[in-house]
C-alpha positions as a printed NumPy array, in Angstrom:
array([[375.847, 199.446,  79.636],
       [378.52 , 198.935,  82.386],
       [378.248, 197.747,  85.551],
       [380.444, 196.461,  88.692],
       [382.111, 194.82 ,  85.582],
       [383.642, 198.536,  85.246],
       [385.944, 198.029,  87.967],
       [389.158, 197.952,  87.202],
       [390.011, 194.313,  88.747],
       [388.127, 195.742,  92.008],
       [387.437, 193.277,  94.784],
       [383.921, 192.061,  95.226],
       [381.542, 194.606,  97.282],
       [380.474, 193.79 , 100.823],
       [376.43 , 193.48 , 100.598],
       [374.358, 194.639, 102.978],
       [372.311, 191.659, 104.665],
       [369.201, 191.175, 102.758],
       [366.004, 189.789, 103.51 ],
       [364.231, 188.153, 101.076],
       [361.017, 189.241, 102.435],
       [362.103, 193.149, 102.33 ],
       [360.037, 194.43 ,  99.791],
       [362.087, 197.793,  99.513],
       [365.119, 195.82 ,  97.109],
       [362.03 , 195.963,  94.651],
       [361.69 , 199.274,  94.542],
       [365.383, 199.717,  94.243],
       [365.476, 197.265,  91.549],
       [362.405, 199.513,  89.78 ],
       [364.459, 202.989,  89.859],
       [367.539, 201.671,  88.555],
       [365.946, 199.697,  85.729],
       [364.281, 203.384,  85.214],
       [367.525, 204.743,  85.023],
       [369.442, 202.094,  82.849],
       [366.437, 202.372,  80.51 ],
       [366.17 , 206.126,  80.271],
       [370.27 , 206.113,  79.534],
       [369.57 , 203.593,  76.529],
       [366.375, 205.109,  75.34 ],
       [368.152, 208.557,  75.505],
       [371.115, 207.104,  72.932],
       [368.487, 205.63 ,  70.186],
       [366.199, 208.504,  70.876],
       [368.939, 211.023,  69.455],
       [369.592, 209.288,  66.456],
       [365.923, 209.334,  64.453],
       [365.852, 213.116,  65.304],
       [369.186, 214.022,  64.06 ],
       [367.97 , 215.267,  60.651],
       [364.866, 217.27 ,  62.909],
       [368.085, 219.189,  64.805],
       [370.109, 219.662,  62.027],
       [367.409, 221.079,  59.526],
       [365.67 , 223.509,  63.296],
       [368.857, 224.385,  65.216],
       [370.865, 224.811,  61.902],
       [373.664, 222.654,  62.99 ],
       [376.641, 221.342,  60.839],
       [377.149, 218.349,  59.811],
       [380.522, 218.179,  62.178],
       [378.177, 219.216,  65.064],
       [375.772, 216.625,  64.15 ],
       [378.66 , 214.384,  64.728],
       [379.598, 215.442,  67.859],
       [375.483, 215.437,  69.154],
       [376.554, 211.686,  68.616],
       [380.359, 210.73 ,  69.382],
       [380.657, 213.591,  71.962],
       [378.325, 211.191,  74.248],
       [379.803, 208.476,  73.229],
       [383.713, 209.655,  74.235],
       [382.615, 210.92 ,  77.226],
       [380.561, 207.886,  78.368],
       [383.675, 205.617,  77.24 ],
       [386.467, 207.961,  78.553],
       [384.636, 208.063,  82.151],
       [382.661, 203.999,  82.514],
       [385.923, 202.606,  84.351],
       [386.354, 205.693,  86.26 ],
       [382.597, 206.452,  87.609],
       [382.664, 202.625,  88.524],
       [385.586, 202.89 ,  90.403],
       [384.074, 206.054,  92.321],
       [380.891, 203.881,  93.14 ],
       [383.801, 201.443,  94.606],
       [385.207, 204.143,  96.75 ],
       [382.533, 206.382,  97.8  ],
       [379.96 , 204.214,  97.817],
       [377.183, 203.182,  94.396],
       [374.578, 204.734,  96.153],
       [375.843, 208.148,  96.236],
       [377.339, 207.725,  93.101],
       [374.453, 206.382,  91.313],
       [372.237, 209.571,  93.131],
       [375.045, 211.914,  91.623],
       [374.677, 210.668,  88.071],
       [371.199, 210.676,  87.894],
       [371.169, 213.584,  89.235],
       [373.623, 215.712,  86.528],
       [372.133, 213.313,  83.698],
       [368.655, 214.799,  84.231],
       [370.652, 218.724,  84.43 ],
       [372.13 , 217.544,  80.924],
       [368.857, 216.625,  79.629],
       [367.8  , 220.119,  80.783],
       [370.701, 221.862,  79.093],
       [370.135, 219.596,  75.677],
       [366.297, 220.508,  75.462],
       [366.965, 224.098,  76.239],
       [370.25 , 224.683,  74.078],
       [370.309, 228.062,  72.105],
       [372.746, 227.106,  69.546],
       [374.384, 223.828,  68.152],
       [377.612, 224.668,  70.264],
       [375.56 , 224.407,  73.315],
       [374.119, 221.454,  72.587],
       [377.356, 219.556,  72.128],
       [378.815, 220.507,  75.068],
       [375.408, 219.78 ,  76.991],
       [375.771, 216.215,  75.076],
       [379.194, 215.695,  76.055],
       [377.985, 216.494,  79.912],
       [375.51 , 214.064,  79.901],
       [378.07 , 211.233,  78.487],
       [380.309, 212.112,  81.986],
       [377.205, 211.828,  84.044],
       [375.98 , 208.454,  82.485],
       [379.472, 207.413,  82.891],
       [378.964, 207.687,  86.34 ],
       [375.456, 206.546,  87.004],
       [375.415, 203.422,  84.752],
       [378.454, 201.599,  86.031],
       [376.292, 201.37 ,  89.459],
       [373.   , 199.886,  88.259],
       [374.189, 196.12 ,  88.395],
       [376.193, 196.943,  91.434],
       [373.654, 197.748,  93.1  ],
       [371.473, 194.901,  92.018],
       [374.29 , 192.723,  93.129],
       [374.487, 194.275,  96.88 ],
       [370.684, 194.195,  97.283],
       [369.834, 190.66 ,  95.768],
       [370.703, 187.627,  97.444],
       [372.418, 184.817,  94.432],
       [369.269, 182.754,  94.144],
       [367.229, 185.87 ,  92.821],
       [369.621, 187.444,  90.716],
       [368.695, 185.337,  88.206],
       [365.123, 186.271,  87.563],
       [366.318, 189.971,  88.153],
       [368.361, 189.68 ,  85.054],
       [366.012, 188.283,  82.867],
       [363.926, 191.235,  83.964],
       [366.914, 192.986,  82.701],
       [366.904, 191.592,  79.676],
       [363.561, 192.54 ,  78.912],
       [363.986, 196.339,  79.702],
       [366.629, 196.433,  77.089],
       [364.889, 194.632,  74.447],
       [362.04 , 196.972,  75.356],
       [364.283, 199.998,  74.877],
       [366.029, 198.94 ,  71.955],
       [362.567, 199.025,  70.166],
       [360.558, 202.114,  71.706],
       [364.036, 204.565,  71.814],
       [363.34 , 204.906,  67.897],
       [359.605, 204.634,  68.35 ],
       [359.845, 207.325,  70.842],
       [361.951, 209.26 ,  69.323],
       [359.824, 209.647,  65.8  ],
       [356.673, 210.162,  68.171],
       [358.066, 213.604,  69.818],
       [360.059, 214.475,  66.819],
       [356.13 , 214.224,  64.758],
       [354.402, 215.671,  67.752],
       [356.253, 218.634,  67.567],
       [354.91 , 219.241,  70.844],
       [354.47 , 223.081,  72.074],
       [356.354, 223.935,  68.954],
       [359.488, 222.37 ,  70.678],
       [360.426, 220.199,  67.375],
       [363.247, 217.871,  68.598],
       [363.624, 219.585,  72.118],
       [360.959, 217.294,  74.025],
       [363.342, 213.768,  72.984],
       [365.443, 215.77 ,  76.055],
       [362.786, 216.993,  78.035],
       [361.135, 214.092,  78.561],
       [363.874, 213.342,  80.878],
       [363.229, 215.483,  83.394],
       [360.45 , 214.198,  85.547],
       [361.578, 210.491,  85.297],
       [365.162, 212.008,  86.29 ],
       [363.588, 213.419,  89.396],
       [361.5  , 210.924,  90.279],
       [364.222, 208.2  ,  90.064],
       [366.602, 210.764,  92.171],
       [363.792, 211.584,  95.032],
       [362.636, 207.865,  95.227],
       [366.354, 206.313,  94.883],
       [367.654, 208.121,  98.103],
       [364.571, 206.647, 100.032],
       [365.169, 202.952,  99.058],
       [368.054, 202.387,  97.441],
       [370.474, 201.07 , 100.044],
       [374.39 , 202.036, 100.165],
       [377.129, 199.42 ,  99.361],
       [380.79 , 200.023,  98.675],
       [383.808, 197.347,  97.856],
       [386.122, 196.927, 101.018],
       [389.256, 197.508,  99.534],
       [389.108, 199.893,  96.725],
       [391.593, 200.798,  94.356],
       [392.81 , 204.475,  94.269],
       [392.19 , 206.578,  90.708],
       [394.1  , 206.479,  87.881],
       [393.478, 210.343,  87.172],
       [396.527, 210.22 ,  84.672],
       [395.7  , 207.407,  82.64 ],
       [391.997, 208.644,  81.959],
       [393.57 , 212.045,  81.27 ],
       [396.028, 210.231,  78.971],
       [392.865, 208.213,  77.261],
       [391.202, 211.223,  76.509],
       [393.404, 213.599,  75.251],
       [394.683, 210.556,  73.048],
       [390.966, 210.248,  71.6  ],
       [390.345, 213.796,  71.302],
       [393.072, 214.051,  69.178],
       [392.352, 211.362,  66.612],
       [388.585, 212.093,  67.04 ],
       [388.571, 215.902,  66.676],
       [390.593, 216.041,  62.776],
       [388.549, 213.361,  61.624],
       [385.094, 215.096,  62.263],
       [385.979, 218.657,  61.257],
       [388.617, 217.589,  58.897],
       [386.618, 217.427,  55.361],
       [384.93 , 220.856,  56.359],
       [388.063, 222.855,  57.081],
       [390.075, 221.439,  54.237],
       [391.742, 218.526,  55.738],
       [394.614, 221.274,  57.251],
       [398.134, 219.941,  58.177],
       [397.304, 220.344,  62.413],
       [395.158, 217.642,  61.457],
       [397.692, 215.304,  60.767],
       [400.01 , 216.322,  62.901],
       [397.172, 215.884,  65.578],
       [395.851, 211.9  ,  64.603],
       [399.903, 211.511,  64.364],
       [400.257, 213.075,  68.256],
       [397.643, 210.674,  69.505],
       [399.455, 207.686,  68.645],
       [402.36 , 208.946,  70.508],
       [399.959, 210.037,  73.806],
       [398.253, 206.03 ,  72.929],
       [402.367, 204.991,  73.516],
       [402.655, 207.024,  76.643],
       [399.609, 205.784,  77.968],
       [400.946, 201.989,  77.798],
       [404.059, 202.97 ,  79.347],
       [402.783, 204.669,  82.349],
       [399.708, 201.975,  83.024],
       [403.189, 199.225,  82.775],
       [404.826, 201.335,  85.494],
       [402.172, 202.325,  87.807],
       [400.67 , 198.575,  87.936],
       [404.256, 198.017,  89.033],
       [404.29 , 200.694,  91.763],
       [400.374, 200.499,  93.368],
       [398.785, 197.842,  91.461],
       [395.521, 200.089,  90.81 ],
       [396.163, 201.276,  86.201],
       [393.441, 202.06 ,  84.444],
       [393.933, 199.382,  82.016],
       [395.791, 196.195,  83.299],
       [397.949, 195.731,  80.354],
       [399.042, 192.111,  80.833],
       [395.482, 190.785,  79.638],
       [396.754, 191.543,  76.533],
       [399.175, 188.523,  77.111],
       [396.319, 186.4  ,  76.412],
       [395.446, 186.094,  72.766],
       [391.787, 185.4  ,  72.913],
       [391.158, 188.42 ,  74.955],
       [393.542, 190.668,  72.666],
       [391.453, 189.343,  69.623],
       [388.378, 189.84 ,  71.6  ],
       [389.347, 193.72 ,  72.569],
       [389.91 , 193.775,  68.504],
       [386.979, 192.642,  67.587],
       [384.807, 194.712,  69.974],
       [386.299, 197.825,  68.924],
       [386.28 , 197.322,  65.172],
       [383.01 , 196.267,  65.493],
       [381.692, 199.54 ,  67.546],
       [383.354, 201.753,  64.152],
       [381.309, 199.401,  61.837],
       [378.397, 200.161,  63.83 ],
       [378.922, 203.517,  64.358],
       [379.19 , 204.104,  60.763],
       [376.02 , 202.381,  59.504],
       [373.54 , 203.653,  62.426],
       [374.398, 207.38 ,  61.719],
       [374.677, 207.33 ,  57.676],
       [371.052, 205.439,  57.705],
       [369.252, 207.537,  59.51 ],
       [370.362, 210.441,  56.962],
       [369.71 , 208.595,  54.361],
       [366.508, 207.827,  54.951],
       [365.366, 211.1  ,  56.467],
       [367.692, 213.688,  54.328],
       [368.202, 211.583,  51.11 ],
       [364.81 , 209.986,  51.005],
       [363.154, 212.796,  52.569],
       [361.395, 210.265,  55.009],
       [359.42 , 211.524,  58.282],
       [361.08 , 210.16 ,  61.636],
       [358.135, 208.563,  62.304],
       [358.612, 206.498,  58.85 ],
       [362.203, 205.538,  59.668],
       [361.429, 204.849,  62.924],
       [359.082, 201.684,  62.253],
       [361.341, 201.207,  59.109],
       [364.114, 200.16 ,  61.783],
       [361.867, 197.782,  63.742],
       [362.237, 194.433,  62.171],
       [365.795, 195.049,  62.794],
       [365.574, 195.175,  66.34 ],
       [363.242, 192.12 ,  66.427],
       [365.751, 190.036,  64.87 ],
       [368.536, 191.598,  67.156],
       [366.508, 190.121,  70.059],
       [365.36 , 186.838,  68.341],
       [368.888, 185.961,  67.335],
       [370.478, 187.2  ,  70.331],
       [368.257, 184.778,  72.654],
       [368.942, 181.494,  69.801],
       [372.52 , 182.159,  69.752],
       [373.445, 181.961,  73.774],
       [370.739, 179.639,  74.528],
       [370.729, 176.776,  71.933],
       [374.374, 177.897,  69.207],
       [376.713, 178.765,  71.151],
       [376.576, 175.794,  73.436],
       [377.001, 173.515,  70.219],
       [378.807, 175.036,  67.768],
       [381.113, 177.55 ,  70.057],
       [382.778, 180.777,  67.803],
       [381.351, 179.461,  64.111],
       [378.17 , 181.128,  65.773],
       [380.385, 184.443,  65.962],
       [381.649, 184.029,  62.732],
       [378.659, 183.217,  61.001],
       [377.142, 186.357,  62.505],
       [379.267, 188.5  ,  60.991],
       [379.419, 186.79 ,  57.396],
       [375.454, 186.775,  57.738],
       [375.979, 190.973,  58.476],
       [377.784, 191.26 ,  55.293],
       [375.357, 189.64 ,  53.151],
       [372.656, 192.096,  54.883],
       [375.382, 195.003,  53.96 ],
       [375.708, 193.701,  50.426],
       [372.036, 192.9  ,  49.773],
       [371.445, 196.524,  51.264],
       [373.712, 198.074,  48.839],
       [372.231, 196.346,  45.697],
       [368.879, 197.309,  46.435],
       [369.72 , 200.734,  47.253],
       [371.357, 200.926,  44.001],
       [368.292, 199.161,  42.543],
       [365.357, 200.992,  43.531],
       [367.239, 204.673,  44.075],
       [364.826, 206.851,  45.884],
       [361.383, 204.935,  45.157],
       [362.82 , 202.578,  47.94 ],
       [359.91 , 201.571,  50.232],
       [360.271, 200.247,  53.915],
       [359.055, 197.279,  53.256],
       [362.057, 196.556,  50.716],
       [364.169, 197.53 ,  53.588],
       [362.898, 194.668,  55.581],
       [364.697, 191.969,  54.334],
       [368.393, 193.26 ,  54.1  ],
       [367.442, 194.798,  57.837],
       [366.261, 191.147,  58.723],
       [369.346, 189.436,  57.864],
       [371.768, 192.244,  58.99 ],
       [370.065, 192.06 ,  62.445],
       [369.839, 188.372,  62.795],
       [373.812, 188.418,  62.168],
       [374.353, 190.959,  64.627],
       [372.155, 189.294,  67.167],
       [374.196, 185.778,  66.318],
       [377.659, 187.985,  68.059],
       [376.584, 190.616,  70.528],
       [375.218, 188.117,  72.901],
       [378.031, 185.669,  73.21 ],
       [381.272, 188.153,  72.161],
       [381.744, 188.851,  75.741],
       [381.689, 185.45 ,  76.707],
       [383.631, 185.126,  74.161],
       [386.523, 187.302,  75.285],
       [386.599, 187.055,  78.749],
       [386.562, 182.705,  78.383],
       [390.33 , 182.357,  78.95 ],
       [390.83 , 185.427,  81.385],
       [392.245, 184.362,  84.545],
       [388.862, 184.838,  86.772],
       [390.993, 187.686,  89.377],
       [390.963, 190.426,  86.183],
       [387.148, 189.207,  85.404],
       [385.867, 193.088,  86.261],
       [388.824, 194.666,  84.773],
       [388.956, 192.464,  81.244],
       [385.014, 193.662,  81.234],
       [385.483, 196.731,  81.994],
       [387.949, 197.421,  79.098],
       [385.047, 195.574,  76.844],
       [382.456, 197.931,  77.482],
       [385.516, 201.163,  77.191],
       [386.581, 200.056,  73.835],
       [383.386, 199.144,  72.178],
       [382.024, 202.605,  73.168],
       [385.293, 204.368,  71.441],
       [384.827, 202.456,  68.22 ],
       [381.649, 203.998,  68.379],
       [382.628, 207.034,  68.742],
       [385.421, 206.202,  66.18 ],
       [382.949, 205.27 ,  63.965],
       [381.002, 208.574,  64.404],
       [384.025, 210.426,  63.489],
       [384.796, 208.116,  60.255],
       [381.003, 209.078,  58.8  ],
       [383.166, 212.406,  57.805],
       [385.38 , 210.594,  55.483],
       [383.245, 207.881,  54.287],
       [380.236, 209.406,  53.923],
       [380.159, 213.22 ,  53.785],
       [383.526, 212.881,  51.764],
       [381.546, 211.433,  49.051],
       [378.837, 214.481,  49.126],
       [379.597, 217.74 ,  47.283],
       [379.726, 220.793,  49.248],
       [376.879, 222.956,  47.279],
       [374.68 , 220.571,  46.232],
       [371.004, 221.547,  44.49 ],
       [367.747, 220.888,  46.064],
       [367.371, 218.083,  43.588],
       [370.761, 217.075,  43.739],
       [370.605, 216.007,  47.816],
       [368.42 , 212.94 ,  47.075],
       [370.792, 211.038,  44.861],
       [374.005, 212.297,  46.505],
       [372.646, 210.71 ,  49.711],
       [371.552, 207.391,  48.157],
       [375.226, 207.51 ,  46.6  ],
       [377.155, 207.943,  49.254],
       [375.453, 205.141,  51.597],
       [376.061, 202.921,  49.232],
       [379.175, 203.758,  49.807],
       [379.655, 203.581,  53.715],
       [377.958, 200.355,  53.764],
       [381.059, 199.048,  51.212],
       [383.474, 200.365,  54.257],
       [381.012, 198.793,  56.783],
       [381.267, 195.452,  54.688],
       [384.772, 195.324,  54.367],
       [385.39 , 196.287,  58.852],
       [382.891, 192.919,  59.156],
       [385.197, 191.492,  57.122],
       [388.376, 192.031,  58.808],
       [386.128, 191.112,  62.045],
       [385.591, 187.695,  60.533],
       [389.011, 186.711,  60.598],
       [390.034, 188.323,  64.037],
       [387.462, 185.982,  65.333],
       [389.777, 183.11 ,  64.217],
       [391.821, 184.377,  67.22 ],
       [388.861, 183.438,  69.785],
       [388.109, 180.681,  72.063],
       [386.495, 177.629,  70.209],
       [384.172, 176.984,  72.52 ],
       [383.36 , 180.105,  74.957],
       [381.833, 180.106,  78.243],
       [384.615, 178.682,  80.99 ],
       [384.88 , 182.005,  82.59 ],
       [381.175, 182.653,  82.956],
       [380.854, 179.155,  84.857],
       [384.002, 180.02 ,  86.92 ],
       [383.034, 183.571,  87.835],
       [379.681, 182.136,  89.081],
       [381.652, 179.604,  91.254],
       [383.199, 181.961,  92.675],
       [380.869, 184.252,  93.321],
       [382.421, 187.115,  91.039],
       [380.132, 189.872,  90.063],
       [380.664, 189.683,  86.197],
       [377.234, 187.54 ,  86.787],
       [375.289, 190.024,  85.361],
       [377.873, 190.516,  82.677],
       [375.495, 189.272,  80.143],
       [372.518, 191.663,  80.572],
       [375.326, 194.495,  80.75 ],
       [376.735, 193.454,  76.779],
       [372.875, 193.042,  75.624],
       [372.122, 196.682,  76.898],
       [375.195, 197.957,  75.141],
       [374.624, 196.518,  72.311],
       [370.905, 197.538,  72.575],
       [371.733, 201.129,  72.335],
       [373.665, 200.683,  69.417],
       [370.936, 199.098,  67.608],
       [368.9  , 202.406,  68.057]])
């Protein structure tokens, strides 16, 4: 999840005066934990009823795809730009607005008549939470004085270990259900009344706060960002099913030249106003440029495995939702478990060999995966899951908690909310890089008419072989984290001296990385 962190090297927001004894902040702080809860809940709800919308809305397996990147582009192309409109026009409003066209989105998801509808309903409610979610921790920031904020985000914390768990749970409940006869449909629906009630209630008490001196949009370079991702994105995901045609290649080819514009146009217009989308001369440090690296490889790895085993286990295996849903919860425990070790007590002591470790520990998960997938073939139980889920999410927990730290250690403290920003961009497009990759790795392995008794082993076949690309991107994570700080933390402690808002910065990386457990 973003937050004020969003803002592209924004100044700090001028607070309202707050009284500890005003009881209305709560109630604030309730309806946007609501809101940054139903936006994580929504991502890992969609992902255990894939197989349930492909199999009752007769959707591709490209459109599948896009059910899942499409929200993730759109969230990634539009986080710096919906916090820099909460800068402007004020979180408040801004946060109303996206709660407000998130819960319309939701409406046009659960309703959608064909798969085509659905996408671009999915792609709508990416741009909204772009623009609500960037707001939340502002506006916990504007209400809370500095001596609360504290046990406000551990609260935080909570809510997204709590959603990282029931999003799945949830998910395989509604799918199971099959409430009214709505299959997958409700997974949307149920949406729409905490939507409203978070809109009707967050107008009463939410109180308005806006930064002082905000930057102006940089309408170009999102444009730029976007067409640039559409354009790699768009030939990977249909490419296998239309033949892998030559506009294909000519396409991924055009987006590195729109990627080459867009550097050249955020270098000159930080020279004329100061205000780019992306303030190119972190990049001049190495530990953040290794960081940026790391985070974005690490979103395709990610992004790869979380789509290819849910359709293994519900298409190849033939599992209910309901039985991949608890399949994945050990997973998520150790996520959380290793996650609070590795800041608290690691981290502290033995600085990036935590980060490290954490992803050689993921590729022995991978690897130990793969064997017994290969082992046991489709009489694979969840409980011989466990383990290789265990250690994969203990690893994963050892980096998502500290990376940002991480990153942002030897950032000079003035481009705190910009460097973050980017962090929270990137690791959302190597998601939805990822997504589009699960068309070459993983569908490019399947046959195109394949027998009823032919899906099963086809399936187990080619997971085995995205988790060998997923082993190898940890891999080439492993030694970009050579490139990091040895011993991370210096801008945390400086950003809290000086009262920067990237104080919530770690609640905003575990929510991230909370919906990409789901």
């Amino acid at each position: 999840m973003s937050s004020t962190e969003t803002l592209a090297d924004s100044p700090a927001p001028v607070p309202a005066p707050v009284s500890t004894a005003d009881r209305r902040r709560w109630f604030a702080l309730a309806i946007v934990m609501t809101a940054a809860f139903m936006d994580l809940v929504d991502v890992t709800i969609v992902n255990i009823a894939i197989p349930s919308i492909q199999q009752d809305a007769g959707a591709s397996f490209s459109q599948i795809q896009w059910i899942t990147a499409g929200y993730a582009l759109a969230f990634a192309a539009g986080l710096i730009t919906g916090g820099r409109l909460g800068d402007i026009h004020g979180r408040k409003r801004l946060f109303l607005l996206g709660i407000g066209g998130f819960t319309l989105a939701s409406a046009l998801c659960g309703f959608a008549a064909n798969p085509e509808m659905l996408v671009a309903a999915r792609l709508l409610q990416g741009a909204m939470a772009a623009m609500m979610v960037p707001q939340v921790l502002s506006i916990v920031h504007a209400t809370f004085p500095a001596h609360e904020r504290g046990k406000v985000f551990g609260l935080f914390g909570a809510i997204v270990g709590l959603g990282a768990v029931s999003g799945p749970l949830l998910g395989a409940l509604l799918t199971e259900w099959n409430l009214f006869g709505l299959a997958w449909r409700p997974i949307f629906l149920i949406n729409l009344p905490v939507g409203v009630l978070a809109l009707v209630l967050g107008n009463r008490f939410i109180s308005e706060s806006k930064a002082p001196r905000a930057l102006k949009l940089d309408l170009v370079g999102v444009a730029l960002v976007t067409l640039g991702l559409l354009m790699l994105l768009y030939p990977l995901t249909r490419g296998r099913e239309l033949g892998w045609p030559l506009w294909g290649y000519v396409s991924m080819a055009g987006a590195l030249v729109v990627f080459a514009a867009l550097v050249a146009y955020e270098r000159s217009k930080a020279a004329r106003d100061g205000s780019p989308l992306i303030e190119l001369s972190l990049f001049r440090v190495k530990s953040f440029a290794a960081g940026i690296a790391v985070q974005t490889v690490f979103g395709v790895a990610l992004g790869v495995f979380f789509l290819v085993w849910t359709l293994y286990m519900q298409v190849g295996l033939g599992w209910s939702p309901l039985r991949a849903g608890l399949t994945g919860v050990p997973f998520s425990i150790a996520v959380s478990t290793a996650a609070g070790m590795s800041v608290q007590k690691l981290v502290p002591r033995f600085g990036r060999k935590v980060l490290q470790a954490g992803a050689l520990v993921m590729v022995a998960g991978v690897l130990l995966y793969i064997w017994e997938s290969e082992r046991y073939g489709l009489r694979i139980a969840p409980w011989q899951m466990a383990l290789p889920l265990v250690v994969m999410g203990l690893g994963m927990g050892l980096i998502v908690a500290p990376l940002t730290d991480a990153v942002l250690s030897e950032v000079p403290r003035e481009h705190a909310g910009s460097a973050s920003g980017l962090i929270n961009t990137v690791q959302q497009m190597g998601n939805a890089l990822g997504l589009g990759l699960v068309s070459v790795v993983f569908f490019g392995v399947i046959g195109d008419r394949l027998a009823p008794a032919e899906v099963g082993p086809a399936f187990v076949n080619a997971f085995q072989h995205a988790l060998v690309w997923v082993a190898a991107v940890l891999g080439v994570i492993f030694v970009l984290m050579s490139a990091l700080p040895k011993r991370p933390g210096r801008q945390a402690e400086d950003a809290e001296e000086a009262g920067a808002e990237g104080a919530g910065e770690p609640a905003v990386v575990a929510q991230r990385s909370g919906e990409l457990v789901g």
